[in-house]
VOLUM-403974 format. One record per residue: residue in one letter; x, y negated, z of N, C-alpha, C, O in turn; residue number from 0. Coordinates in Angstrom, 2 decimals, m for minus. Atoms other than C-alpha are relative to their C-alpha. Layout:
<sites>
SITE, res, n.u, n.v, n.w, ca.u, ca.v, ca.w, c.u, c.v, c.w, o.u, o.v, o.w, n
SITE, A, X, Y, Z, X, Y, Z, X, Y, Z, X, Y, Z, NUM
...
</sites>
This chain:
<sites>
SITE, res, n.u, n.v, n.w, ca.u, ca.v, ca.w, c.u, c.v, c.w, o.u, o.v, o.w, n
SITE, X, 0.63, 1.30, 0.05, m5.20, 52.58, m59.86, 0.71, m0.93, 0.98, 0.98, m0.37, 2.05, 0
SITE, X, m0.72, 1.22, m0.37, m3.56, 49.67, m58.56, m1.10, m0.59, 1.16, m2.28, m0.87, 0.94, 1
SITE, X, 0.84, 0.32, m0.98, m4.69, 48.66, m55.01, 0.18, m1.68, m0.14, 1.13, m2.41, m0.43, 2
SITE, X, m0.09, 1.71, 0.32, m6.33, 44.98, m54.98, 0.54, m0.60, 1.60, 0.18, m0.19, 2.71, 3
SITE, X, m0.16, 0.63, m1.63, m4.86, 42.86, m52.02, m0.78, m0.98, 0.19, m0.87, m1.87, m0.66, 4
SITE, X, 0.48, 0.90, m0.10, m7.04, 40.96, m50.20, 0.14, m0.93, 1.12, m0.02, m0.40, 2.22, 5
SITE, X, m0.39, 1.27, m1.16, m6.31, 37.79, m47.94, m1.17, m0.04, 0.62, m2.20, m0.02, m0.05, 6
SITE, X, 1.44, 0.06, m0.66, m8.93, 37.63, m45.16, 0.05, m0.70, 1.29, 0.29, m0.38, 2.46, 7
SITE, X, 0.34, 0.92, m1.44, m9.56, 34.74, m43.15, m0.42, m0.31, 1.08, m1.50, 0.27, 1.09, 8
SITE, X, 0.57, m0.57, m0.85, m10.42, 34.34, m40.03, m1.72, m0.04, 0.00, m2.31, 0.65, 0.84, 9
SITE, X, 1.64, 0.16, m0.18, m14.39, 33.48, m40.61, m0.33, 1.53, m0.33, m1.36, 2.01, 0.16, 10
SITE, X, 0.37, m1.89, 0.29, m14.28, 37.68, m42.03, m0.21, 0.24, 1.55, m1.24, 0.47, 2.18, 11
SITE, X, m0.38, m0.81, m1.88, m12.77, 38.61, m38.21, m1.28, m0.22, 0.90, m1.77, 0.61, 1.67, 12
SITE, X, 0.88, 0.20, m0.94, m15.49, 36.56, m36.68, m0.97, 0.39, m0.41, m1.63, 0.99, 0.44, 13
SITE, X, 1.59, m0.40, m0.06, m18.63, 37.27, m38.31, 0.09, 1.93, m0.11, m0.90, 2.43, m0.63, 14
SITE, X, 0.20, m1.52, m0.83, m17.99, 41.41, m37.27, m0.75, m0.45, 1.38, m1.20, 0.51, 2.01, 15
SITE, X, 1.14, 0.06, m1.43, m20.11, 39.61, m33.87, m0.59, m0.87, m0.15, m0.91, m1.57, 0.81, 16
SITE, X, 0.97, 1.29, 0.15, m22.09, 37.13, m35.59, m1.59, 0.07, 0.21, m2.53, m0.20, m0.54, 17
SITE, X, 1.48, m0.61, 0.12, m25.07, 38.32, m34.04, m1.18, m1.04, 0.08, m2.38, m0.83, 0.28, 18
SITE, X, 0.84, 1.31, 0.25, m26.40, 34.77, m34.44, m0.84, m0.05, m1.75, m1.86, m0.62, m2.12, 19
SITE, X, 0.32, 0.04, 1.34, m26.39, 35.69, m38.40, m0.14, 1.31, m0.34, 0.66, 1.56, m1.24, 20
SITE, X, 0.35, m1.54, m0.21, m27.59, 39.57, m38.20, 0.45, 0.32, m1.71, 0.98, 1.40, m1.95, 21
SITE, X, 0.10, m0.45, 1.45, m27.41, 39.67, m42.14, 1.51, 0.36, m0.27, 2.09, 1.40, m0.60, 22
SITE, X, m1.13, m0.09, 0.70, m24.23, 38.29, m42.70, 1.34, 0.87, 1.00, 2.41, 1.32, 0.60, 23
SITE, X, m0.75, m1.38, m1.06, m22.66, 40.53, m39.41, m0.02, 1.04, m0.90, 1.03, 1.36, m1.44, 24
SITE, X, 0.60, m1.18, 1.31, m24.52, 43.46, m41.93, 0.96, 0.29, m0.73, 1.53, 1.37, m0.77, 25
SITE, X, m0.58, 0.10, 1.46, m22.70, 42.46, m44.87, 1.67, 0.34, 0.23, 2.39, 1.06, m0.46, 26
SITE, X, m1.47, m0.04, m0.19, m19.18, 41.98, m43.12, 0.49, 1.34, 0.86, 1.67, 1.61, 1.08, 27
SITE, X, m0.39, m1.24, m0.61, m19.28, 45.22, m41.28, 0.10, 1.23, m1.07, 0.72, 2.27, m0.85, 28
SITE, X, m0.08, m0.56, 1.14, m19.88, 46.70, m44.76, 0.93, m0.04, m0.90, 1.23, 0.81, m1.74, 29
SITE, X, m1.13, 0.16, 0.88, m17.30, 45.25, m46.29, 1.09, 0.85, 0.46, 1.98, 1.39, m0.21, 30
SITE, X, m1.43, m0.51, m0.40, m15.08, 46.68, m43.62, 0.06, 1.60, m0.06, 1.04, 2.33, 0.13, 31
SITE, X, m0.25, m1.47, 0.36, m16.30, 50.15, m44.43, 0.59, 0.35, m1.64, 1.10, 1.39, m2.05, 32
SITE, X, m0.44, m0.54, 1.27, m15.57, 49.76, m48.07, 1.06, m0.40, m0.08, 1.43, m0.43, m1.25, 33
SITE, X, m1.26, 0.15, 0.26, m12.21, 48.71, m47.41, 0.80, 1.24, 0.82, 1.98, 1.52, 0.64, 34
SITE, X, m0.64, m1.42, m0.31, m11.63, 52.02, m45.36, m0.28, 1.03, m1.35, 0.58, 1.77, m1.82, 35
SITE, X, 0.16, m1.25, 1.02, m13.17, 54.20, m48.12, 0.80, m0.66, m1.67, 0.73, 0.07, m2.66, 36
SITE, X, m0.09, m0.39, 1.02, m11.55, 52.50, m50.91, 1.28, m0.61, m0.41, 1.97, m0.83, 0.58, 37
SITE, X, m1.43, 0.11, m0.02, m8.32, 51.48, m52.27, 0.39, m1.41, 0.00, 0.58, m1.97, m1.08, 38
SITE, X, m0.08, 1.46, 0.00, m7.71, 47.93, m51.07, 1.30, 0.27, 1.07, 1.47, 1.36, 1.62, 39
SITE, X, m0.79, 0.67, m0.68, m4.81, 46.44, m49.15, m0.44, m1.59, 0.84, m0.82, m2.60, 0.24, 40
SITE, X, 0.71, 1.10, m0.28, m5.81, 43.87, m46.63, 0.96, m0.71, 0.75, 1.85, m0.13, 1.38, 41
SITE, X, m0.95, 1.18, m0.68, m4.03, 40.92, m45.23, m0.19, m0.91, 0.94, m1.30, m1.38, 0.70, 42
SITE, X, 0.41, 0.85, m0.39, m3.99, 38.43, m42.59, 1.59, m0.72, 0.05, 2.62, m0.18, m0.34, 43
SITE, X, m1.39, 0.75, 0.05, m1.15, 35.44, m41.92, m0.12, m0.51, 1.56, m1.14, m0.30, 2.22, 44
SITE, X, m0.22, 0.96, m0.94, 0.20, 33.23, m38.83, m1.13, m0.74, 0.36, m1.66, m0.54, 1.46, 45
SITE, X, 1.27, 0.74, 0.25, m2.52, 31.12, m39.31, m1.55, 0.60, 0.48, m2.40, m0.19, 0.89, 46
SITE, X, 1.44, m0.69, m0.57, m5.72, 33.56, m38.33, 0.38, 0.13, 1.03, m0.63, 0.12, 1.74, 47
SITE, X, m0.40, m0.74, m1.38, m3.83, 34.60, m35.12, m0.06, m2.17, 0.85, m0.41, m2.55, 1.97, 48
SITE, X, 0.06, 1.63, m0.43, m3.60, 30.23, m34.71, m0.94, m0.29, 0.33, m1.08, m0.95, 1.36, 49
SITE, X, 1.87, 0.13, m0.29, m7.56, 30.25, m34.98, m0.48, 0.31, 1.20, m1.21, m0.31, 1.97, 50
SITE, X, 0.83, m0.85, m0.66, m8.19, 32.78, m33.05, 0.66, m0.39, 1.63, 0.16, m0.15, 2.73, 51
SITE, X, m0.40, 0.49, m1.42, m6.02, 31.32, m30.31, m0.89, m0.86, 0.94, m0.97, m1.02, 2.16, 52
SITE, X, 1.00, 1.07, m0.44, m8.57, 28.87, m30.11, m1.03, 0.50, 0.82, m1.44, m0.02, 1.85, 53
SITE, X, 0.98, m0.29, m0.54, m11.01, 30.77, m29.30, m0.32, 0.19, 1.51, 0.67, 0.23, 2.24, 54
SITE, X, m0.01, m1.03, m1.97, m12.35, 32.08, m25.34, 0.45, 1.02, m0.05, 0.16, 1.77, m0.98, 55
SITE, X, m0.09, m1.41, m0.59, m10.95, 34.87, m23.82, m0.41, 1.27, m0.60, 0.30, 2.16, m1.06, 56
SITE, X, 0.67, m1.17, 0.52, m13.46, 37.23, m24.86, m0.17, 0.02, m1.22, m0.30, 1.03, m1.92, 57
SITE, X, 0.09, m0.17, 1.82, m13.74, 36.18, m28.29, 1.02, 0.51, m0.08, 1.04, 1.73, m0.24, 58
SITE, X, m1.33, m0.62, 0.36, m9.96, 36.45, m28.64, m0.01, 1.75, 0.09, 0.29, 2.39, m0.92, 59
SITE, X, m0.73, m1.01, 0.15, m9.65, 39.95, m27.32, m1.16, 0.76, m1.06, m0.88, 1.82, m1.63, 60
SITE, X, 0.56, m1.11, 0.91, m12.49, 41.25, m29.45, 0.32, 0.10, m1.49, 0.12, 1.03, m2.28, 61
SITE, X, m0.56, 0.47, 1.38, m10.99, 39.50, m32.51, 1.41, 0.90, m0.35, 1.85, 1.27, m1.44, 62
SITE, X, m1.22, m0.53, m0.16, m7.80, 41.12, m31.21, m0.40, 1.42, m0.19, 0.41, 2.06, m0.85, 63
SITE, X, 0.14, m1.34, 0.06, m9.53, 44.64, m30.99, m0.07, 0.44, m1.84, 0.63, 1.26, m2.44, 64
SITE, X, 0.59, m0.15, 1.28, m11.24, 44.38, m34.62, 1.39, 0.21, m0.81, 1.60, 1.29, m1.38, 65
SITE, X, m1.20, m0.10, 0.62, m7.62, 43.56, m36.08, 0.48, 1.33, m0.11, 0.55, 2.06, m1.09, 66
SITE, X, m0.77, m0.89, m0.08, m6.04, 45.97, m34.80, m0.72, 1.14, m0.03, m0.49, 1.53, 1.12, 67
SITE, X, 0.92, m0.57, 0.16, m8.48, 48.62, m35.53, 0.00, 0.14, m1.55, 0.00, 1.23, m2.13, 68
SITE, X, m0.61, m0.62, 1.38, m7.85, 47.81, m39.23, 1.15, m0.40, m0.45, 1.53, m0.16, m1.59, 69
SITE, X, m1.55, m0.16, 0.33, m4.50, 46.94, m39.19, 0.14, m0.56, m1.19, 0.40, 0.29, m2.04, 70
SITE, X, m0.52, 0.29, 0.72, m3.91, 44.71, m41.65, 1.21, m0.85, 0.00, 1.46, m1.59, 0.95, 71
SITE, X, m1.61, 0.51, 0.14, m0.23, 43.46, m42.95, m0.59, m1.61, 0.19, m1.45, m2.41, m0.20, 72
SITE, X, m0.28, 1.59, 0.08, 0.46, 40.42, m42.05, 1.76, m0.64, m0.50, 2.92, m0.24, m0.59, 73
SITE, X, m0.24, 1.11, 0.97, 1.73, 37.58, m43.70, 0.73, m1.47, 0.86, 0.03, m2.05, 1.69, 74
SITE, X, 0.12, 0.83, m0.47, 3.87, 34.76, m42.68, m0.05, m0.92, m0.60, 0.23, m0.74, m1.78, 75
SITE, X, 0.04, 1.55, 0.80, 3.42, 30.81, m43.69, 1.16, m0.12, m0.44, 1.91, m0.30, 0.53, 76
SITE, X, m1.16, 0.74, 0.27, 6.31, 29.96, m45.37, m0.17, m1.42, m0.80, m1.22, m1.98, m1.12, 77
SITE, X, 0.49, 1.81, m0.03, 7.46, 26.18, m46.42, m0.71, m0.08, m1.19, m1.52, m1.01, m1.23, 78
SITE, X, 0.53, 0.09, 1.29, 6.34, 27.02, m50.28, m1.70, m0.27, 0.44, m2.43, m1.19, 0.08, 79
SITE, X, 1.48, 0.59, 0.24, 2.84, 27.40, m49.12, m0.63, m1.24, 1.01, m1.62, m1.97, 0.93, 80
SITE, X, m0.18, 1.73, m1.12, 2.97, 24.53, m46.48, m0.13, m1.25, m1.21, m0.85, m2.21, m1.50, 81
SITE, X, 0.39, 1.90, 1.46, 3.63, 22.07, m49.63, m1.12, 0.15, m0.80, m1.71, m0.85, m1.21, 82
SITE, X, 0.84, 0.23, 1.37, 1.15, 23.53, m52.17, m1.21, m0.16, 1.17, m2.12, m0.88, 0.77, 83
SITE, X, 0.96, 0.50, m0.60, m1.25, 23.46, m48.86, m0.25, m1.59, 0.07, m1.42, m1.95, 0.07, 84
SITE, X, m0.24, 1.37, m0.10, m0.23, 19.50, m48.62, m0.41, m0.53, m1.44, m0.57, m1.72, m1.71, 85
SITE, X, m0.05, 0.21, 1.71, m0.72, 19.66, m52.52, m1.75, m0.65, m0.21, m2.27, m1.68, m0.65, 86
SITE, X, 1.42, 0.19, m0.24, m4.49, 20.56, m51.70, m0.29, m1.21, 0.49, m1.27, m1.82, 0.07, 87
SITE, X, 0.75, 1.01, m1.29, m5.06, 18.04, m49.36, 0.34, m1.37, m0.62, m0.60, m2.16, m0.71, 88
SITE, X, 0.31, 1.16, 0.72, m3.67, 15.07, m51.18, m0.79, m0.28, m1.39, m1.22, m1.37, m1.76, 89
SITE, X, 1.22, m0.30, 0.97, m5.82, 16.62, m54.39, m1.50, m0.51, 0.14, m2.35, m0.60, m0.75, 90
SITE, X, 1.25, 0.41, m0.29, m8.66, 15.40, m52.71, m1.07, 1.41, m0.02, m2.30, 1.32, m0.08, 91
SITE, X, 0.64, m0.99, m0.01, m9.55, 19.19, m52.64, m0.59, 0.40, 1.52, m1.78, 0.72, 1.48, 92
SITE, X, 0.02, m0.15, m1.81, m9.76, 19.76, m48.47, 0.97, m1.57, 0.85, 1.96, m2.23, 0.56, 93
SITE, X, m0.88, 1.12, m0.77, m8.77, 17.06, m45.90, 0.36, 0.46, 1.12, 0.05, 1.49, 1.71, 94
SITE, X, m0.90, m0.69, m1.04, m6.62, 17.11, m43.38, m0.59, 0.81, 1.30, 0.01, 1.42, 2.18, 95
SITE, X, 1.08, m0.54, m1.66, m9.08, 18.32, m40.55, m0.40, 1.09, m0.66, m1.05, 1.70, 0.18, 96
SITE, X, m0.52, m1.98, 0.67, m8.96, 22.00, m42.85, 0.91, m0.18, m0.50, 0.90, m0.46, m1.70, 97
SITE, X, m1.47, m0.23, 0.74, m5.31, 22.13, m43.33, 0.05, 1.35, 0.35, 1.16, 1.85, 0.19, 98
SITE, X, m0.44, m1.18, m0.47, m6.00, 25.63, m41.92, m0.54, 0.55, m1.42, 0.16, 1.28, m2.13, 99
SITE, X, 0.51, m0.38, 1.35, m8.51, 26.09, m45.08, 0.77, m0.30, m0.98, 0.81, 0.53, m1.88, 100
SITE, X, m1.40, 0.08, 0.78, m5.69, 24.73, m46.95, 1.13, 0.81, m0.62, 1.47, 1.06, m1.78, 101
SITE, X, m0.85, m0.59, m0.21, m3.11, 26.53, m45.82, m0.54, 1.75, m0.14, 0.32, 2.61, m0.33, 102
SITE, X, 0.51, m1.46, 0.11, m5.43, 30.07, m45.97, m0.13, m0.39, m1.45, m0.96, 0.51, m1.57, 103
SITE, X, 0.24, 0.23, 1.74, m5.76, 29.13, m49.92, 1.37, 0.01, m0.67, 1.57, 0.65, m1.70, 104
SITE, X, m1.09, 0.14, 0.48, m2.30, 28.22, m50.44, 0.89, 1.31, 0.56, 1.64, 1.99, m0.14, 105
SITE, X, m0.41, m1.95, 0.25, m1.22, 31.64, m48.86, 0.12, 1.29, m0.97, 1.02, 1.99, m1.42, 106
SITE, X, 0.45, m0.62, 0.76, m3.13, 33.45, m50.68, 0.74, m0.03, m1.60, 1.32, 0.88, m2.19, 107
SITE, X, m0.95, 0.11, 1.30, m1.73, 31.91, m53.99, 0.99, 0.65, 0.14, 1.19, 1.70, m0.46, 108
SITE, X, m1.60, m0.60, 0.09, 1.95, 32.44, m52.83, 0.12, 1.10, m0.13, 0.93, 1.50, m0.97, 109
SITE, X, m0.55, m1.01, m0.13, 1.78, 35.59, m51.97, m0.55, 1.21, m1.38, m0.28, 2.38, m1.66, 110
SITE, X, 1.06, m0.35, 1.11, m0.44, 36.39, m54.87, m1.03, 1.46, 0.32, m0.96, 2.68, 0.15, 111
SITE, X, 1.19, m1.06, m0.82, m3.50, 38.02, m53.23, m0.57, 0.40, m1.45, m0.05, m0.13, m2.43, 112
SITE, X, 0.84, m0.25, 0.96, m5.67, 39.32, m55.75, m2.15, m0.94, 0.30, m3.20, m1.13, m0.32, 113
SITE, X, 1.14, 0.75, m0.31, m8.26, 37.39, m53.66, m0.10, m0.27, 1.69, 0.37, 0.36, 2.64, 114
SITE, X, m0.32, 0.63, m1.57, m8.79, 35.40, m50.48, m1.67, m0.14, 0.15, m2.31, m0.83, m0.64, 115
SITE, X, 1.10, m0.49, m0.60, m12.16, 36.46, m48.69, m0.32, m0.73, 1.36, 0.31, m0.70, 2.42, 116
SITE, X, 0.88, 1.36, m1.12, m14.37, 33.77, m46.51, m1.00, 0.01, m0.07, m1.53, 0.34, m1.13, 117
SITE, X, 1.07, 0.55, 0.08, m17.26, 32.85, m45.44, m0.11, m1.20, 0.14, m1.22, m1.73, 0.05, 118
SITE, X, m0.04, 1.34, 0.35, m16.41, 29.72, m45.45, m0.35, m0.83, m1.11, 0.50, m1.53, m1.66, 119
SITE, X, 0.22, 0.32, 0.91, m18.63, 28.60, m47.96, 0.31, m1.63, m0.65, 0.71, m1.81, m1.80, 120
SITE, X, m0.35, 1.54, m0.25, m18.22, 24.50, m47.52, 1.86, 0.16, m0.56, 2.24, m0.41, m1.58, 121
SITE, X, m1.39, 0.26, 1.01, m14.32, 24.97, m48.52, 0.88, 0.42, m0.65, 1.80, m0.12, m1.26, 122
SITE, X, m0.88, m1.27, 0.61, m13.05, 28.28, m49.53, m0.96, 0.85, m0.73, m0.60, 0.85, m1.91, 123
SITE, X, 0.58, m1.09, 0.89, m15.77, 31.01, m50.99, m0.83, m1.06, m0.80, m2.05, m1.07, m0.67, 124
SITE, X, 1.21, 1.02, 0.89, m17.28, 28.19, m53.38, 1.13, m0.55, m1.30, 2.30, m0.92, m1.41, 125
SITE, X, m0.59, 0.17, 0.95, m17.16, 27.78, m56.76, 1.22, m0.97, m0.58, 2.32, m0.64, m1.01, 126
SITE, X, m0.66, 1.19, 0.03, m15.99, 24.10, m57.22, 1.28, 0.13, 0.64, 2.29, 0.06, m0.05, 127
SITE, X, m1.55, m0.02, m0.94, m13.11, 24.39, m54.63, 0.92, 0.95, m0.41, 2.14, 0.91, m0.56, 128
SITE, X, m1.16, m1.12, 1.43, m11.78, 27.26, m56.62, 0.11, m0.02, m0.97, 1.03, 0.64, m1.44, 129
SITE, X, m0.43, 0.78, 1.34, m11.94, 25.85, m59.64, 1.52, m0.99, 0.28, 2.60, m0.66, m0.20, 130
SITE, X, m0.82, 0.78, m0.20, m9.84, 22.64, m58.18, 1.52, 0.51, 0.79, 2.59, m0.08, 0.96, 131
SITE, X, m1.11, m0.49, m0.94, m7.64, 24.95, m56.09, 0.64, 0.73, m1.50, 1.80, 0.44, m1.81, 132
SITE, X, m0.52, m0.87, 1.48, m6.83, 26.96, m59.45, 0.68, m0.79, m0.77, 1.78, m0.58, m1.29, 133
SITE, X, m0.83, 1.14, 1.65, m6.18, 23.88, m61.96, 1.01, m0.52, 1.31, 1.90, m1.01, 0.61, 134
SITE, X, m0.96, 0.61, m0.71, m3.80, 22.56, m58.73, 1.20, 1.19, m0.43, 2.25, 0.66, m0.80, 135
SITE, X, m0.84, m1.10, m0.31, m1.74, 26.36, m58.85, 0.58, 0.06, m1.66, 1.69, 0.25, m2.15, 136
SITE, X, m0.63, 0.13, 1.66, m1.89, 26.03, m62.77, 0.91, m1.03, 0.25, 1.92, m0.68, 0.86, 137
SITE, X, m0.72, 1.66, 0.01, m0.33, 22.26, m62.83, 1.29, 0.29, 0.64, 2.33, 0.14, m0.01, 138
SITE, X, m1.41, m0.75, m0.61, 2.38, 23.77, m60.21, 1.03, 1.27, m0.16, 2.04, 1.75, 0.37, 139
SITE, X, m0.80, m1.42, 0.19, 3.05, 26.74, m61.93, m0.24, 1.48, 0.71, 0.62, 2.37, 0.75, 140
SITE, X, 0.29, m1.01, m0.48, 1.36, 29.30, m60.25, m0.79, 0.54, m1.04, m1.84, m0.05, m1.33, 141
SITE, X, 1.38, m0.82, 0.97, m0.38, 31.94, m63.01, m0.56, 0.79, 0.38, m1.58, 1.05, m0.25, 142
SITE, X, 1.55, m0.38, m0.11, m2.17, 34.04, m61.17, m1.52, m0.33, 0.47, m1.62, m0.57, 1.68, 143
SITE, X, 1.01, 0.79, m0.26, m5.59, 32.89, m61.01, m0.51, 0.48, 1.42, m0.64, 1.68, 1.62, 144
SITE, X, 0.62, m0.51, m1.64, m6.98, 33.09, m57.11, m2.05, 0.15, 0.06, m2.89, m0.66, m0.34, 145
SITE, X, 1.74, m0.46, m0.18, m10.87, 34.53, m56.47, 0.07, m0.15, 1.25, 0.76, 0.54, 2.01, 146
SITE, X, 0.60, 0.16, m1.05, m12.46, 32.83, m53.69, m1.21, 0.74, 0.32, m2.21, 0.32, m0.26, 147
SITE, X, 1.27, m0.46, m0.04, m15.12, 35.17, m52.45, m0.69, 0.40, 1.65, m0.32, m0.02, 2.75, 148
SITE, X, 0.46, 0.09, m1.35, m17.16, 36.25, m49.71, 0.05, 1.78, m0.24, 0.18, 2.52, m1.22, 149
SITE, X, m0.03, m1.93, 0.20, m17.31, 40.17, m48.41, m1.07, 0.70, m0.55, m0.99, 1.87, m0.94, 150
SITE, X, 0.67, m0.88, 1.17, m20.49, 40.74, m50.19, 0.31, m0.28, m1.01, m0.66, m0.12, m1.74, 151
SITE, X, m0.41, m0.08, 1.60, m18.77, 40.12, m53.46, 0.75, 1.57, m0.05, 0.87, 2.33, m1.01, 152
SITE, X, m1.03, m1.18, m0.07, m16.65, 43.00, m52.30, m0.76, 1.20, 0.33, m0.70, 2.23, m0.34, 153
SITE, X, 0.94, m1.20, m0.44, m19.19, 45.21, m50.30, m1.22, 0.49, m1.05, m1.81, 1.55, m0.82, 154
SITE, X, 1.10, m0.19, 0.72, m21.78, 45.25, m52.99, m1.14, m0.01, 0.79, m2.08, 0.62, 0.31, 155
SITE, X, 1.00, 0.13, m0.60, m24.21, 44.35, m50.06, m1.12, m1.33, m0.19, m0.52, m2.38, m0.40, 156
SITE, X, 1.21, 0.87, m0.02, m27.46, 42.08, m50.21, m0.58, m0.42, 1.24, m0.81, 0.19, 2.29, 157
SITE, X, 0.06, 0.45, m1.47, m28.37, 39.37, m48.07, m1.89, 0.33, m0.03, m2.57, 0.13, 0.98, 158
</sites>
């Protein structure tokens, strides 16, 4: 069986300590067991390690532990997905103040994830925005279609 790859942004990394949102911590710690038990490939890019720079100290290194803990391949930006990210953004799909949500969408395409995993519901795991992010990748020539989802689409968990 053909392992699915999945692109995973940084809002996955952070809510493993979202103990502000106990459910959706739940859900994303679940996801990360069914990506040990089952045959997935997981991804991160340049871009999550950019986020996470942002963060404090202590966020960083726990963001830094979690990573590396599941070890996923990383991914770098190259200029292809830099333009179809710029593509988004003059689409009227994301504006420039998420060129990171952009640029985590237009990754994903290039490298052809089988799916790019957020909780970012406002501009990445939502229907509409993956619709418009899709007919942009069609129009440019990209055919495989991209699935915006969240990790309970993946974990089979309930909020």
């Amino acid at each position: 069986m053909k392992r699915l790859r999945l692109y995973l942004e940084t809002s996955v990394w952070n809510f493993c300590f979202a103990d502000d949102a106990p459910e959706m911590k739940d859900i994303t710690l679940k996801f990360f067991e069914k990506i040990e038990s089952e045959n997935y490939e997981i991804f991160l890019s340049d871009v999550v390690y950019q986020e996470i720079e942002r963060a404090d100290y202590e966020k960083r290194e726990m963001l830094s532990d979690i990573i590396a803990k599941y070890n996923p391949k990383e991914i770098t930006v190259n200029e292809e997905a830099y333009i179809l990210s710029r593509e988004y953004i003059s689409e009227g799909i994301l504006t420039l103040n998420n060129i990171d949500d952009a640029t985590h969408a237009a990754i994903a395409t290039v490298y052809e994830m089988d799916a790019l995993i957020s909780w970012n519901l406002k501009h990445l795991a939502n229907l509409r925005k993956m619709e418009r992010i899709n007919a942009v990748n069609k129009k440019l020539g990209y055919s495989k279609r991209l699935e915006l989802i969240t990790p309970m689409e993946v974990s089979n968990a309930e909020i």
